[in-house]
PDB file of N, CA, C, O and CB in Angstrom:
ATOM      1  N   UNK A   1       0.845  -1.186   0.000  1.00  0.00           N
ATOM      2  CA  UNK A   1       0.000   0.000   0.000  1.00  0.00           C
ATOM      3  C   UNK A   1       0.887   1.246   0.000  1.00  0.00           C
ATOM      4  O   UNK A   1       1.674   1.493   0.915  1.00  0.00           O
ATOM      5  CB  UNK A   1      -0.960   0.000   1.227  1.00  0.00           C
ATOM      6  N   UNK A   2       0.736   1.930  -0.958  1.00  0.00           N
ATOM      7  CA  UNK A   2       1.247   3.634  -0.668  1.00  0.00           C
ATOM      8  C   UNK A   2       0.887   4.105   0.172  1.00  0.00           C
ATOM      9  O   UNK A   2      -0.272   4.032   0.581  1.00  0.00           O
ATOM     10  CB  UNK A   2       0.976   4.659  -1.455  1.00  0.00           C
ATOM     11  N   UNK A   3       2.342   5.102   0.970  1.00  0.00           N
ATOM     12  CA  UNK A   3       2.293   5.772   2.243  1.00  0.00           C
ATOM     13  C   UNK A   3       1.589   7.026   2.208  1.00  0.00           C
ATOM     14  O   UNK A   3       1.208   7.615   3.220  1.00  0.00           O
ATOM     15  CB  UNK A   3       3.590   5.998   2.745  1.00  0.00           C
ATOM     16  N   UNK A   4       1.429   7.409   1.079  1.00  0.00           N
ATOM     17  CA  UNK A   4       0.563   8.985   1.097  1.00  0.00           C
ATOM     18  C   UNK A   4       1.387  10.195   1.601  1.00  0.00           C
ATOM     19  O   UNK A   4       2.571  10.403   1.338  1.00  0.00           O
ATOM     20  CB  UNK A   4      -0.824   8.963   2.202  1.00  0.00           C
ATOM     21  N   UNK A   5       0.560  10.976   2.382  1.00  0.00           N
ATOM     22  CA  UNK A   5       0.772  11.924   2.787  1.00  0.00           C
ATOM     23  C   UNK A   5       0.640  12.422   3.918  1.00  0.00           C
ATOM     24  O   UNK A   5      -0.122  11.757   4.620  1.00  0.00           O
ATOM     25  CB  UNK A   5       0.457  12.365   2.272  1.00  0.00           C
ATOM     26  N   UNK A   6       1.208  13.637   4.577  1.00  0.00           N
ATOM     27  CA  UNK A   6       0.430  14.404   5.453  1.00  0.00           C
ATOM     28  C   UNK A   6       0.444  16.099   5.308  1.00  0.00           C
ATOM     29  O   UNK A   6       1.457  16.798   5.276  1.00  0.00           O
ATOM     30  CB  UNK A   6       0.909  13.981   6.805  1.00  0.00           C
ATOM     31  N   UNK A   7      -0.578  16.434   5.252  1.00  0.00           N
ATOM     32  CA  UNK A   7      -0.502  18.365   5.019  1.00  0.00           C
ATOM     33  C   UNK A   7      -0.835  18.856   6.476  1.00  0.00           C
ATOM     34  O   UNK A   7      -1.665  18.227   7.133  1.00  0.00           O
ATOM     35  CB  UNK A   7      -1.985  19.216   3.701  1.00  0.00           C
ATOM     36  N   UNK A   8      -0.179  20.016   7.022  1.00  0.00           N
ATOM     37  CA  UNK A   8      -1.216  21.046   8.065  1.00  0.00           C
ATOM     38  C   UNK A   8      -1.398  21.862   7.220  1.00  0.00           C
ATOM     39  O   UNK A   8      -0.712  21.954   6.202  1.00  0.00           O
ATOM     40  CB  UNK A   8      -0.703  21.811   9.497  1.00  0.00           C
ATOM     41  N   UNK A   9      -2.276  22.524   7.486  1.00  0.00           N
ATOM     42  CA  UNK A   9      -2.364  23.741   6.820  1.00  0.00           C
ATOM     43  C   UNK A   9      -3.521  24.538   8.254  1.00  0.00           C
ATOM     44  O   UNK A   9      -4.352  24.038   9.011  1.00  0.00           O
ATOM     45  CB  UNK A   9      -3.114  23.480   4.886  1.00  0.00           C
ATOM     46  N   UNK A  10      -3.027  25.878   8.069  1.00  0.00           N
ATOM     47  CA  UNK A  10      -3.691  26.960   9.006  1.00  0.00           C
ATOM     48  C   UNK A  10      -3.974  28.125   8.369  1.00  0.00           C
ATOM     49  O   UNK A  10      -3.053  28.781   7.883  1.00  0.00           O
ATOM     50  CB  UNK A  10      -2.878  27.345  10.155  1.00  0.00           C
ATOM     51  N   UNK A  11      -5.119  28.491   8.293  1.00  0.00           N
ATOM     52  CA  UNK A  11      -5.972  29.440   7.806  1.00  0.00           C
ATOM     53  C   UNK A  11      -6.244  30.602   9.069  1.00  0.00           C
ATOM     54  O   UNK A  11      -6.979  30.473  10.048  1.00  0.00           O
ATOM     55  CB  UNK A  11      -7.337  28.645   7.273  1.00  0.00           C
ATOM     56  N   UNK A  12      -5.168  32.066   8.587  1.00  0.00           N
ATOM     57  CA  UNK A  12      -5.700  32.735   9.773  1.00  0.00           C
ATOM     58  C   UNK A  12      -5.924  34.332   8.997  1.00  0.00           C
ATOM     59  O   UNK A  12      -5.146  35.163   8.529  1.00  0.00           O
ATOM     60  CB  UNK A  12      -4.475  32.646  11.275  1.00  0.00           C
ATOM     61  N   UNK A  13      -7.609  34.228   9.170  1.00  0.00           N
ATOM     62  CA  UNK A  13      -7.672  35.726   8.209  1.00  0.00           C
ATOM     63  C   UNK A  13      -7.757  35.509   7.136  1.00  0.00           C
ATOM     64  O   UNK A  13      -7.539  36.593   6.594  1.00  0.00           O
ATOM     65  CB  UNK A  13      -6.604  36.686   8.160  1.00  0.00           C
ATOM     66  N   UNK A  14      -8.012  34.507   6.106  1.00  0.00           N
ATOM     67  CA  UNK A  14      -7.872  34.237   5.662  1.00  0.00           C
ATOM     68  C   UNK A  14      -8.456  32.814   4.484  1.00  0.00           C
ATOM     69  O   UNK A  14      -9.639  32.850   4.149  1.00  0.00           O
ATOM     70  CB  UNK A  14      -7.295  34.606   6.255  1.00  0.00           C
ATOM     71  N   UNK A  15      -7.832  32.005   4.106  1.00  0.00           N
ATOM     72  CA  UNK A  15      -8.241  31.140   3.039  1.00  0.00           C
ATOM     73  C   UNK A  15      -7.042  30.010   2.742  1.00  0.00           C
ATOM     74  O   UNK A  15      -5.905  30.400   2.479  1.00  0.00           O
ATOM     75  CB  UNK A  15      -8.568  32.076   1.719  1.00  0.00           C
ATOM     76  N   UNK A  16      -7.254  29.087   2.781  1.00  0.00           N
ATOM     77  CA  UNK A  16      -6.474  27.993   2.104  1.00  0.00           C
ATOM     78  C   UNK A  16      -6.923  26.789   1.505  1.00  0.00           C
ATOM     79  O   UNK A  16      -7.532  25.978   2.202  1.00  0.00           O
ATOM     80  CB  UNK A  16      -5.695  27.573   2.877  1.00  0.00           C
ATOM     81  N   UNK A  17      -6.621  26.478  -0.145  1.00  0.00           N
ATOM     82  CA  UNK A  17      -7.357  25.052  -0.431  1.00  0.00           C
ATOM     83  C   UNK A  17      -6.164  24.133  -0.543  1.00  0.00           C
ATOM     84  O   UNK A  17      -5.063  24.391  -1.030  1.00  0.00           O
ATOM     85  CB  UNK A  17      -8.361  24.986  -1.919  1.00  0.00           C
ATOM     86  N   UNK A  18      -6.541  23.154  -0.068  1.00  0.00           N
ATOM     87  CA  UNK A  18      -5.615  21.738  -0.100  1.00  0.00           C
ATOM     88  C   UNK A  18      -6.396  20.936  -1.646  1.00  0.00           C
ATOM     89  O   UNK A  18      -7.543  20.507  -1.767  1.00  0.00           O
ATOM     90  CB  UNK A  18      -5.927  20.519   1.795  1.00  0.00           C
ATOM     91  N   UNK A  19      -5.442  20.958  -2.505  1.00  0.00           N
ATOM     92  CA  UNK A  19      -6.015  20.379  -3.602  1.00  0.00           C
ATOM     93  C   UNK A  19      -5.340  18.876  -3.445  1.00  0.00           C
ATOM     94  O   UNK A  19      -4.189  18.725  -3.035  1.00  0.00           O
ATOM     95  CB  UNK A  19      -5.691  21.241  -5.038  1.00  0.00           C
ATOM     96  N   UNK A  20      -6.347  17.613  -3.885  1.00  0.00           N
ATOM     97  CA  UNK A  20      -6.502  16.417  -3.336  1.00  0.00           C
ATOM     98  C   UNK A  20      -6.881  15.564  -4.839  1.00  0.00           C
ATOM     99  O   UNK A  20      -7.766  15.734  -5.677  1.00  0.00           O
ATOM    100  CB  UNK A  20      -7.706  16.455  -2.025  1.00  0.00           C
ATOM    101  N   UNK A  21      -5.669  14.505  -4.708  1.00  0.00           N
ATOM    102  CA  UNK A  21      -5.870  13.557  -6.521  1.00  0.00           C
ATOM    103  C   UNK A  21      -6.946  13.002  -6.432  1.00  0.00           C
ATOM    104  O   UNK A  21      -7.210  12.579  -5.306  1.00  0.00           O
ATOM    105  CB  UNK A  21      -4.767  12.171  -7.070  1.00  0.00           C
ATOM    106  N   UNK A  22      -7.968  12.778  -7.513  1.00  0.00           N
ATOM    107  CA  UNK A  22      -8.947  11.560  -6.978  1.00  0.00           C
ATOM    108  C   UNK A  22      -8.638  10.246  -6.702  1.00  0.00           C
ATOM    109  O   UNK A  22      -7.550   9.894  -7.156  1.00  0.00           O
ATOM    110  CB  UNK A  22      -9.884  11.327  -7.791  1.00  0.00           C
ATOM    111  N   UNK A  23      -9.232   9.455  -6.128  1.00  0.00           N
ATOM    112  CA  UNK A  23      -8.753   8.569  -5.832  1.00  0.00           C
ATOM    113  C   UNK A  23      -8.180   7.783  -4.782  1.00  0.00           C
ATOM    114  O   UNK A  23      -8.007   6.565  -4.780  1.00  0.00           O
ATOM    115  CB  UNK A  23      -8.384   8.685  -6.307  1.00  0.00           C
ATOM    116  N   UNK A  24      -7.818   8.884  -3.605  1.00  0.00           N
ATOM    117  CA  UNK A  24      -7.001   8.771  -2.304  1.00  0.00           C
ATOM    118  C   UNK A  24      -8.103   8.983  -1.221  1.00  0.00           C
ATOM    119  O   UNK A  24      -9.110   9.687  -1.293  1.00  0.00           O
ATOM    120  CB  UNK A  24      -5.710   9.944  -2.180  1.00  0.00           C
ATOM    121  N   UNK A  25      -7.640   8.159  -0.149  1.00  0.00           N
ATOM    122  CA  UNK A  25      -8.303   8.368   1.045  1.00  0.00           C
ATOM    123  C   UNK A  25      -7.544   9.413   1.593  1.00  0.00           C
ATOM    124  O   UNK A  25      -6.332   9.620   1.655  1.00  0.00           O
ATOM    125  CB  UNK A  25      -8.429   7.183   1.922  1.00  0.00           C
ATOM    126  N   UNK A  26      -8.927  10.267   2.128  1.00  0.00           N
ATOM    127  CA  UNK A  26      -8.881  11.337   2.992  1.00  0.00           C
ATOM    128  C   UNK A  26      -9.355  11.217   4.397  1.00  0.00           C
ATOM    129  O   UNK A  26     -10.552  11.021   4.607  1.00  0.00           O
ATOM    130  CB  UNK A  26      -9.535  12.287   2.430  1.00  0.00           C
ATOM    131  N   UNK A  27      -8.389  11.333   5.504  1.00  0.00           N
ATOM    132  CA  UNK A  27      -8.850  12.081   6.856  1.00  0.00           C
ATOM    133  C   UNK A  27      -8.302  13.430   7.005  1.00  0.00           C
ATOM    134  O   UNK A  27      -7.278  14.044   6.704  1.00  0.00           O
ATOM    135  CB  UNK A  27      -8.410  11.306   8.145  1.00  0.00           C
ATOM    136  N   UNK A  28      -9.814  13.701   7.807  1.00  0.00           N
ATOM    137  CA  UNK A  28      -9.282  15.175   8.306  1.00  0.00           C
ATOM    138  C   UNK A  28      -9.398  15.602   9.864  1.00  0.00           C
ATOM    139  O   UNK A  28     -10.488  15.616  10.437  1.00  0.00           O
ATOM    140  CB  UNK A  28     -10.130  16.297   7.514  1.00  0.00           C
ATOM    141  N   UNK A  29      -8.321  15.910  10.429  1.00  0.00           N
ATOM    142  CA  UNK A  29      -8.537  16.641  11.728  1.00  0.00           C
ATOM    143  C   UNK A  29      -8.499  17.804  11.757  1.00  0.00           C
ATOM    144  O   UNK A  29      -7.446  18.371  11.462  1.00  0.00           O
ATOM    145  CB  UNK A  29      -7.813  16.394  12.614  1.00  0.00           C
ATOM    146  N   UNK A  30      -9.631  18.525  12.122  1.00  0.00           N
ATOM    147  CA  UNK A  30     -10.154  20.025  12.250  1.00  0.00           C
ATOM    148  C   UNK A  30      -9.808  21.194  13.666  1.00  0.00           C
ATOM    149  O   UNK A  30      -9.663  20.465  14.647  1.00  0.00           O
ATOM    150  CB  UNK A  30     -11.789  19.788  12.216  1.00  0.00           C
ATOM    151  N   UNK A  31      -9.692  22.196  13.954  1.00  0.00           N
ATOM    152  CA  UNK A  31     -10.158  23.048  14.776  1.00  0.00           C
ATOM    153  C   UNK A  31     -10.020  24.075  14.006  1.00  0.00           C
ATOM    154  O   UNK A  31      -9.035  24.667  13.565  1.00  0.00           O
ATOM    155  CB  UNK A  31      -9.625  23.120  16.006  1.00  0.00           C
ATOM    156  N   UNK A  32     -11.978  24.311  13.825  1.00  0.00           N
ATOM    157  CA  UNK A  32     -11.881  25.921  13.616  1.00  0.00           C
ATOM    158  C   UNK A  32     -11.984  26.565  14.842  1.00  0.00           C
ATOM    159  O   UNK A  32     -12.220  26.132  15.970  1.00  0.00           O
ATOM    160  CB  UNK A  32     -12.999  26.543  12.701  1.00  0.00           C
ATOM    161  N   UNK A  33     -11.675  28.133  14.241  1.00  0.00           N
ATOM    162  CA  UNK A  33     -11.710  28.552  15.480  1.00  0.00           C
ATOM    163  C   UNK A  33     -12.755  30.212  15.068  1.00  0.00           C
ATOM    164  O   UNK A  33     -12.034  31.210  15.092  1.00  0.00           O
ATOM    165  CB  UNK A  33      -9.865  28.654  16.184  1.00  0.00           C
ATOM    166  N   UNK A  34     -13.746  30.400  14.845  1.00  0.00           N
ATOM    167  CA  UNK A  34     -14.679  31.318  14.240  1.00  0.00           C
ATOM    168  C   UNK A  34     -14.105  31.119  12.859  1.00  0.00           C
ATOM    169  O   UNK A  34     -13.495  32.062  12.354  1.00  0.00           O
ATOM    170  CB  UNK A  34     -14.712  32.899  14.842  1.00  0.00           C
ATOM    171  N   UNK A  35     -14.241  29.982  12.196  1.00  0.00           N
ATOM    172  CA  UNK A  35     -13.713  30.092  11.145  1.00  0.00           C
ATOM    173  C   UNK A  35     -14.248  28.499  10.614  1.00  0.00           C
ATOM    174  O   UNK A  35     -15.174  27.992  11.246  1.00  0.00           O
ATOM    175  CB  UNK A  35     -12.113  30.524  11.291  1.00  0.00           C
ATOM    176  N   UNK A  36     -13.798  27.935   9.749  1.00  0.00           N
ATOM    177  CA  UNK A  36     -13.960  26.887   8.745  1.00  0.00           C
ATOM    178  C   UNK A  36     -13.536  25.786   8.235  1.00  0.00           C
ATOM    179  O   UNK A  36     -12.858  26.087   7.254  1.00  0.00           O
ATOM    180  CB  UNK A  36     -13.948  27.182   8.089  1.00  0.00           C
ATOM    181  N   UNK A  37     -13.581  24.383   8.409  1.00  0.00           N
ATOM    182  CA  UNK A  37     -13.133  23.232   7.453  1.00  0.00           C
ATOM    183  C   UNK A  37     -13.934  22.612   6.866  1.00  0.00           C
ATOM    184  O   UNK A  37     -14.731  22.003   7.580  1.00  0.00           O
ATOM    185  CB  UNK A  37     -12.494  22.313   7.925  1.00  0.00           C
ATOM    186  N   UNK A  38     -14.110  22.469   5.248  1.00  0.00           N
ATOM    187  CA  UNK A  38     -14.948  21.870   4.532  1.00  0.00           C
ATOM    188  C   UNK A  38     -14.074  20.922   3.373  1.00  0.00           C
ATOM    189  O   UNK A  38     -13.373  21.325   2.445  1.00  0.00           O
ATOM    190  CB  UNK A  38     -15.906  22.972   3.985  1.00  0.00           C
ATOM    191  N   UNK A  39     -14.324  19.819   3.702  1.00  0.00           N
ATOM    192  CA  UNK A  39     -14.320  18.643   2.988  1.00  0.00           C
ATOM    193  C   UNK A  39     -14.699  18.669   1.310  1.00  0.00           C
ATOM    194  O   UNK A  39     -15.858  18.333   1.553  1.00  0.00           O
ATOM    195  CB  UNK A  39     -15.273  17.799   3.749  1.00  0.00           C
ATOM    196  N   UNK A  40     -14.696  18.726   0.596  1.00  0.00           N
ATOM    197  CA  UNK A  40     -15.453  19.222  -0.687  1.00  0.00           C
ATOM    198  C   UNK A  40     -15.297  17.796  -2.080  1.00  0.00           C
ATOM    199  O   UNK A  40     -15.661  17.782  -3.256  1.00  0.00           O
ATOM    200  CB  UNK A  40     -14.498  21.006  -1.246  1.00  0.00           C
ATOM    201  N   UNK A  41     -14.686  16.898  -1.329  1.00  0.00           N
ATOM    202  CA  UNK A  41     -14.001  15.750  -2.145  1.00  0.00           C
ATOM    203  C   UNK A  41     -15.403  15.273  -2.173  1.00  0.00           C
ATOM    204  O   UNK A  41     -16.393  15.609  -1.523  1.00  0.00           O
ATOM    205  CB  UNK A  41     -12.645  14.679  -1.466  1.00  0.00           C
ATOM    206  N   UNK A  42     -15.167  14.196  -3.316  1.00  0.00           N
ATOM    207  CA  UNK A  42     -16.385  13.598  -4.016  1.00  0.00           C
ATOM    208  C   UNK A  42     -16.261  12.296  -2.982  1.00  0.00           C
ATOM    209  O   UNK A  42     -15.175  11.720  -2.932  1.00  0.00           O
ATOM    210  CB  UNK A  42     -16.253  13.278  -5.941  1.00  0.00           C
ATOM    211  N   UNK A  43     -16.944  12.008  -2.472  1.00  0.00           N
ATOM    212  CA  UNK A  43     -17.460  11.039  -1.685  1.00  0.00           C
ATOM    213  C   UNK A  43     -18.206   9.862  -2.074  1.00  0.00           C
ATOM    214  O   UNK A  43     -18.402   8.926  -1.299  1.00  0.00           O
ATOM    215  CB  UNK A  43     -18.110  11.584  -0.959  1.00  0.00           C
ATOM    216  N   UNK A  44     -18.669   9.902  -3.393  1.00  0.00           N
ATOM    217  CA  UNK A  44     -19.440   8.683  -4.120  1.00  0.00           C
ATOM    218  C   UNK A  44     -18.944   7.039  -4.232  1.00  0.00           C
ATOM    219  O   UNK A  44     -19.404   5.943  -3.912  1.00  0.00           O
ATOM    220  CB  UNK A  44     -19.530   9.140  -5.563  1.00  0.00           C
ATOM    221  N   UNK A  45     -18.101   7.408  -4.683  1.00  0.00           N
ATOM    222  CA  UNK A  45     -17.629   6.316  -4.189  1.00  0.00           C
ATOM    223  C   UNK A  45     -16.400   5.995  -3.316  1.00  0.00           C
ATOM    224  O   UNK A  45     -15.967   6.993  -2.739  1.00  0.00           O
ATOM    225  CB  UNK A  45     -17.561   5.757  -5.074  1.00  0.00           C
ATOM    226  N   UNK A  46     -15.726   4.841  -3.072  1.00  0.00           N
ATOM    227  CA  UNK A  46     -14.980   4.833  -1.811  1.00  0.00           C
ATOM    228  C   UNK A  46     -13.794   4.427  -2.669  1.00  0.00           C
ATOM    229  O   UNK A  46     -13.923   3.691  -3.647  1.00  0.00           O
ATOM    230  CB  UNK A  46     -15.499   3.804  -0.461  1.00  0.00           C
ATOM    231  N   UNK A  47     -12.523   4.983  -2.229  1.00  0.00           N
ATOM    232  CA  UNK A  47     -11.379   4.820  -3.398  1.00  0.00           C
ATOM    233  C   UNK A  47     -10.961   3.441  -3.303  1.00  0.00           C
ATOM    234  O   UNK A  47     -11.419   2.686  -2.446  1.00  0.00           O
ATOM    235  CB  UNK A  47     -10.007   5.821  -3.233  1.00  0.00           C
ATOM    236  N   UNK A  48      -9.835   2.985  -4.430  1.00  0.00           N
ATOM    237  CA  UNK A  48      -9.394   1.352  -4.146  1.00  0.00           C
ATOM    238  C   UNK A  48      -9.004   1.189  -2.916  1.00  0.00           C
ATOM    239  O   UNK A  48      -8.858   2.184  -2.206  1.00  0.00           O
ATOM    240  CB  UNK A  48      -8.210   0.764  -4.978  1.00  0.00           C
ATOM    241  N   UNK A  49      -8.779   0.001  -2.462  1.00  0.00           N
ATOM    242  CA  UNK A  49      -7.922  -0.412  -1.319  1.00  0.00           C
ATOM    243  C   UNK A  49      -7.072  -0.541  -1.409  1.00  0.00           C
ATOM    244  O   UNK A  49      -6.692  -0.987  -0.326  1.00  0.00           O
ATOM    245  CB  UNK A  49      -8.003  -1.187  -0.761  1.00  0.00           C
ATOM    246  N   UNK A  50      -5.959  -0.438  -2.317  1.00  0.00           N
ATOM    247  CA  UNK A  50      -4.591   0.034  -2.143  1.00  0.00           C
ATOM    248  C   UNK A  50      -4.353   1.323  -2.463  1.00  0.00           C
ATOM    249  O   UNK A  50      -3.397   1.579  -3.195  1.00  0.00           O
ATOM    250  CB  UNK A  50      -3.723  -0.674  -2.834  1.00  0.00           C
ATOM    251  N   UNK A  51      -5.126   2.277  -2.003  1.00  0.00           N
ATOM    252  CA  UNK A  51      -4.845   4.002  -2.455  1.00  0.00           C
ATOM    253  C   UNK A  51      -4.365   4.706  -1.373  1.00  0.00           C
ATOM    254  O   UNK A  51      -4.604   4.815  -0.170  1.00  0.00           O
ATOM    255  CB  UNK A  51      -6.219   4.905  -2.930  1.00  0.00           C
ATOM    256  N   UNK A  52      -3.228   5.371  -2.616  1.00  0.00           N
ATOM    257  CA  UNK A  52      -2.566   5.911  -0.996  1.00  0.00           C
ATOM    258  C   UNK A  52      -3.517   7.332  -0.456  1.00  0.00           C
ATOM    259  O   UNK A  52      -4.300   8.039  -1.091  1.00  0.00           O
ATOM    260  CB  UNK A  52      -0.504   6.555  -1.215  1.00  0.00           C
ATOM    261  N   UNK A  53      -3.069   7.390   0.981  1.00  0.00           N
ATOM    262  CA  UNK A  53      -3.922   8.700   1.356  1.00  0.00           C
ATOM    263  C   UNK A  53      -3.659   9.812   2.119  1.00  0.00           C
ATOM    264  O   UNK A  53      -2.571   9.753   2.691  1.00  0.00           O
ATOM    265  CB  UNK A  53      -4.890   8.406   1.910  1.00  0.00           C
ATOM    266  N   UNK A  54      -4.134  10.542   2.262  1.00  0.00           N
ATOM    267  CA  UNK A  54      -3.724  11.945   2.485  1.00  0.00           C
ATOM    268  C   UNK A  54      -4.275  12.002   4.162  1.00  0.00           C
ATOM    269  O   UNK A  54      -4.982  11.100   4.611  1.00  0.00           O
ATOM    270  CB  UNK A  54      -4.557  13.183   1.240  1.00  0.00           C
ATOM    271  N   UNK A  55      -3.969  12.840   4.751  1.00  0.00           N
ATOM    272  CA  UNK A  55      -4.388  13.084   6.505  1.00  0.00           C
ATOM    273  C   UNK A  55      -3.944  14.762   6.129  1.00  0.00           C
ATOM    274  O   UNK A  55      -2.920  15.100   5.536  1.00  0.00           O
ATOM    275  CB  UNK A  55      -3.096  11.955   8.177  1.00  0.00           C
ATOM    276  N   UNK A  56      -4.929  15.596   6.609  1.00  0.00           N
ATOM    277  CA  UNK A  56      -4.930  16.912   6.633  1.00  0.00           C
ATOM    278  C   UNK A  56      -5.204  17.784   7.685  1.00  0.00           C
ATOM    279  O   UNK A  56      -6.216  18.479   7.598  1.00  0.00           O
ATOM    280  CB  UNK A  56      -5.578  17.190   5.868  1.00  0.00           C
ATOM    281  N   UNK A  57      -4.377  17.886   8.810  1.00  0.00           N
ATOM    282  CA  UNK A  57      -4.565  18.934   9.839  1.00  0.00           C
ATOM    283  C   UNK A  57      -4.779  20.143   9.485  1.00  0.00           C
ATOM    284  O   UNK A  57      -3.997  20.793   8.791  1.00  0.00           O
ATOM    285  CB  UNK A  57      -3.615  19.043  10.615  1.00  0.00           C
ATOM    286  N   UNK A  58      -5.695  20.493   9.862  1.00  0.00           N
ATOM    287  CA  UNK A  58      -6.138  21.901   9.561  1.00  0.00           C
ATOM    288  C   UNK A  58      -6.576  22.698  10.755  1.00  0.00           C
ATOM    289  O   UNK A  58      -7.316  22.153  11.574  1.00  0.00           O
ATOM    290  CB  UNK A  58      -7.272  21.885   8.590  1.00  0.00           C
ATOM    291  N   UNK A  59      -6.170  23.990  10.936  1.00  0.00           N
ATOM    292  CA  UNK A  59      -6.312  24.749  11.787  1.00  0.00           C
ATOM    293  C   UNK A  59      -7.038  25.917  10.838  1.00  0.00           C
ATOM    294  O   UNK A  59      -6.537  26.136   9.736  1.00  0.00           O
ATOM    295  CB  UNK A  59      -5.001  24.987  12.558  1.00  0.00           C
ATOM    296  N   UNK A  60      -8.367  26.762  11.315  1.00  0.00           N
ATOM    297  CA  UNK A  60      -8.827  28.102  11.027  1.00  0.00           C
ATOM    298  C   UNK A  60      -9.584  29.199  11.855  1.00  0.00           C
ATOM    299  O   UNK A  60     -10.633  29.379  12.472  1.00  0.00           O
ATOM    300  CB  UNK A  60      -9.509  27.920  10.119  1.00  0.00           C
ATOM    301  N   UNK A  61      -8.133  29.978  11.407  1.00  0.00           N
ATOM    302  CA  UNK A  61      -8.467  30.915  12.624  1.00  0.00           C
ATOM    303  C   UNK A  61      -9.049  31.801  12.157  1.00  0.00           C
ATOM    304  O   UNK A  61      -8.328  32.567  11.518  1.00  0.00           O
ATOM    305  CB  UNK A  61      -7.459  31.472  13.422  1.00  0.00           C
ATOM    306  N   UNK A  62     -10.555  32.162  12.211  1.00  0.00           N
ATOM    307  CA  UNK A  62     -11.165  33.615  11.620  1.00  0.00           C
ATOM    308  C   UNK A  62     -10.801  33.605  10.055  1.00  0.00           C
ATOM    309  O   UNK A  62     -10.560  34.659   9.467  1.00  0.00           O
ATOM    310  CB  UNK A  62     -10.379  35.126  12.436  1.00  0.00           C
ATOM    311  N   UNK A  63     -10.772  32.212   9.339  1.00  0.00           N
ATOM    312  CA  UNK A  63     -11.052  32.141   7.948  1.00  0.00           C
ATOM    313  C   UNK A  63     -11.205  30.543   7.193  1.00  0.00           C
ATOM    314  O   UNK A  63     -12.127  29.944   7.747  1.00  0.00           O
ATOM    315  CB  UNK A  63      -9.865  32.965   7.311  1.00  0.00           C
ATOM    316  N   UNK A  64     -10.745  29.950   6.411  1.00  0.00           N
ATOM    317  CA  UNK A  64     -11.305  28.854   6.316  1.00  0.00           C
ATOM    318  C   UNK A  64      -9.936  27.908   5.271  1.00  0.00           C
ATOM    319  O   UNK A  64      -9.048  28.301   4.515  1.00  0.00           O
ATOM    320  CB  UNK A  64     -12.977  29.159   5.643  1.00  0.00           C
ATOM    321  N   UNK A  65     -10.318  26.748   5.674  1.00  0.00           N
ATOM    322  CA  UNK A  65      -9.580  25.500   4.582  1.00  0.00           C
ATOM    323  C   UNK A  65     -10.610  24.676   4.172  1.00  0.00           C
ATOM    324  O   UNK A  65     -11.495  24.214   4.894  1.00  0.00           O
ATOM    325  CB  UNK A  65      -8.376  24.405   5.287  1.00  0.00           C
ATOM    326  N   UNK A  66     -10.404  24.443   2.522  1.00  0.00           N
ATOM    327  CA  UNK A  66     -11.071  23.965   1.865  1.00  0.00           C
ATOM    328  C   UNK A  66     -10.436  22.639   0.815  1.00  0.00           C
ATOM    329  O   UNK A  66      -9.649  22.663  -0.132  1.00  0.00           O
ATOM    330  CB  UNK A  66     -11.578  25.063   1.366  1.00  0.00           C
ATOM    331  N   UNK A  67     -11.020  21.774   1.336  1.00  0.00           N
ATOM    332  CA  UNK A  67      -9.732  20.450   0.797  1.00  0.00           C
ATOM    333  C   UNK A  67     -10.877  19.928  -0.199  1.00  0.00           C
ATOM    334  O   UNK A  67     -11.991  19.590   0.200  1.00  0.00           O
ATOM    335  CB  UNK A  67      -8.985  18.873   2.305  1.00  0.00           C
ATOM    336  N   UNK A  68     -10.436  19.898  -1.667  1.00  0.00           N
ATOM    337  CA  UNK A  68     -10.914  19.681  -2.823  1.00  0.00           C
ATOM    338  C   UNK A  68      -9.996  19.053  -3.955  1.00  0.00           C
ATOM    339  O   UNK A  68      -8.781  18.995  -4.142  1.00  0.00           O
ATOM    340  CB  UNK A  68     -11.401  20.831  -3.159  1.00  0.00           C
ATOM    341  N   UNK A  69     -11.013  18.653  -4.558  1.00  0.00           N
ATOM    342  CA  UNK A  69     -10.378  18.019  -6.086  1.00  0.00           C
ATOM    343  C   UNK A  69     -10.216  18.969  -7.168  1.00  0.00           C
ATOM    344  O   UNK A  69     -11.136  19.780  -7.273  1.00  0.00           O
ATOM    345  CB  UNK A  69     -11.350  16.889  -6.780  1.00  0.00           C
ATOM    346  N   UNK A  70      -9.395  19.048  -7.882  1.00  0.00           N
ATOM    347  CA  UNK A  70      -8.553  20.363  -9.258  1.00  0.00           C
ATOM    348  C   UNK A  70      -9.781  19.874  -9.928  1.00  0.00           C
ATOM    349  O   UNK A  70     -10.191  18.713  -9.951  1.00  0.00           O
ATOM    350  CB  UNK A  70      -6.505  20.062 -10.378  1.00  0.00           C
ATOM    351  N   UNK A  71     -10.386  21.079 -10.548  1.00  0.00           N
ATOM    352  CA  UNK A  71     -11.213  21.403 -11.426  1.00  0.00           C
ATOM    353  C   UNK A  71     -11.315  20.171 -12.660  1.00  0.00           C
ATOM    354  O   UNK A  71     -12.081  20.313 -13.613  1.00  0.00           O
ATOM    355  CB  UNK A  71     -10.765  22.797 -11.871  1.00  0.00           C
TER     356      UNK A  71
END
């Protein structure tokens, strides 16, 4: 199995998107903080079982992270 990844990313004032391959499992650990984490990945179906995957700490402070798939 592929090891994937890991991103933080912190949103303060601000905006950040975590762009995400299809295909990969996603977790996310959140704290907003007057602020935002939205998931935006296609969820339909559930990726292979050998896909590697991503883990995304996200912190938003008074703005938001938005973890999505490229247009």
């Amino acid at each position: 199995m592929p090891e994937g990844a890991t991103v933080k990313a912190t949103a303060a004032f601000g905006g950040v998107a975590v762009i995400v391959p299809k295909g990969w499992r996603i977790t996310v650990r959140a704290t907003p903080v007057l602020g935002g984490v939205d998931d935006k990945t296609d969820r339909g179906q559930p990726p292979p079982e050998n896909a590697p995957s991503l883990h995304v700490d996200a912190m938003a402070l008074f703005g938001g992270v938005d973890i999505k798939h490229e247009k």
